[in-house]
N, C-alpha and C positions, 0 to 999 in steps of 0.2 A: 293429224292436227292441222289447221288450217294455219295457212302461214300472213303474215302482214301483204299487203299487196300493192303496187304502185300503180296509183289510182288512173295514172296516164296513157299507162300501157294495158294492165290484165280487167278484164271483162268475165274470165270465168275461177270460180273457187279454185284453188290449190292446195294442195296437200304435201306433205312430206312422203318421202317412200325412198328408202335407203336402198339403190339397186347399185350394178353396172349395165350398162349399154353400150354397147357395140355400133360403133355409126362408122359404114362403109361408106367413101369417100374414093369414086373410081374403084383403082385396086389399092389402095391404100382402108387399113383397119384402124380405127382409134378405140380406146375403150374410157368410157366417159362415165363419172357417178353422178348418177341422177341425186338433183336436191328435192324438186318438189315436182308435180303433175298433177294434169287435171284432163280433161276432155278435150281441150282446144289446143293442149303442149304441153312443155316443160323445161325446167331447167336443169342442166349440167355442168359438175366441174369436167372443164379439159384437161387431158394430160400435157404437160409442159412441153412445151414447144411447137404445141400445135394448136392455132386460132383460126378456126372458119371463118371467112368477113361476112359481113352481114349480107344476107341475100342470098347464101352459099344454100345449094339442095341436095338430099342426101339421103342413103335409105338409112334406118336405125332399124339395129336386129336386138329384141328385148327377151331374153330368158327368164324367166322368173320359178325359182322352185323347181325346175328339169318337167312343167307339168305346162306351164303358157309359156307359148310362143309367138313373139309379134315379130312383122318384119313391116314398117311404116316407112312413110317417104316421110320428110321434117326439112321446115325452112329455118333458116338461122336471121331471126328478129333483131337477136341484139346480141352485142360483145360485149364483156366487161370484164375486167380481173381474172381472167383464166375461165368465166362463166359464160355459158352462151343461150341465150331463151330459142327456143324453138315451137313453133308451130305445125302442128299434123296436117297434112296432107290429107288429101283421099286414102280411104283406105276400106277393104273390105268389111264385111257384117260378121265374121267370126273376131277379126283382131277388135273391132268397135266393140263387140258385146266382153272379149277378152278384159282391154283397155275402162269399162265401165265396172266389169269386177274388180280389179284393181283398186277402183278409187274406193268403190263401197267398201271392201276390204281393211283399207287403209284409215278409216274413220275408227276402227275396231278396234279394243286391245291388242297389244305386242301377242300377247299369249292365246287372242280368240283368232286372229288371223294367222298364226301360223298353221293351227287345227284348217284353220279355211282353204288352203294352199294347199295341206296336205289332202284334201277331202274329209274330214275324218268330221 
């Protein structure tokens, strides 16, 4: 489902999509839940105590279902309340076509996209 958008910042549609993310930071790991995504980013809650500042660059390692795997570079746009927007990076043609199933996925029933995940 599309979410409201702030009309000053987001340029591309958004979605929800209830994950975690893994965003290596050096050797430091955080695991971050994803609120909403699109082709251009997304955003996550942070775990407590730890805030990227804006600007901050980073790989995100994204699992989804034990079946996709992304591992994307992501800028940190913006900070807010434990929330941080992020923007993708370059990234290769397998995660991009990964990354666009995803959103198509994500417009589907809870119950047709889980079928979708699984292959079935």
């Amino acid at each position: 489902m599309p979410t409201k958008h702030d009309p000053e910042r987001r340029q591309s549609r958004r979605f929800r999509f209830t994950s975690i993310i893994r965003i290596r930071e050096g050797e430091h790991l955080h695991d971050c839940k994803i609120i909403d995504l699109s082709l251009r980013g997304f955003r996550a809650r942070c775990p407590s105590g730890w805030r990227p500042p804006s600007g901050a660059h980073f790989t995100v390692e994204w699992r989804v279902a034990d079946i996709i795997k992304l591992d994307m570079q992501a800028d940190v746009i913006r900070v807010k309340n434990g929330v941080i927007g992020c923007q993708w990076q370059a990234h290769d043609a397998e995660s991009s076509a990964h990354l666009e199933h995803l959103i198509k996925i994500s417009r589907l029933r809870k119950d047709t996209w889980k079928r979708e995940l699984k292959g079935k």
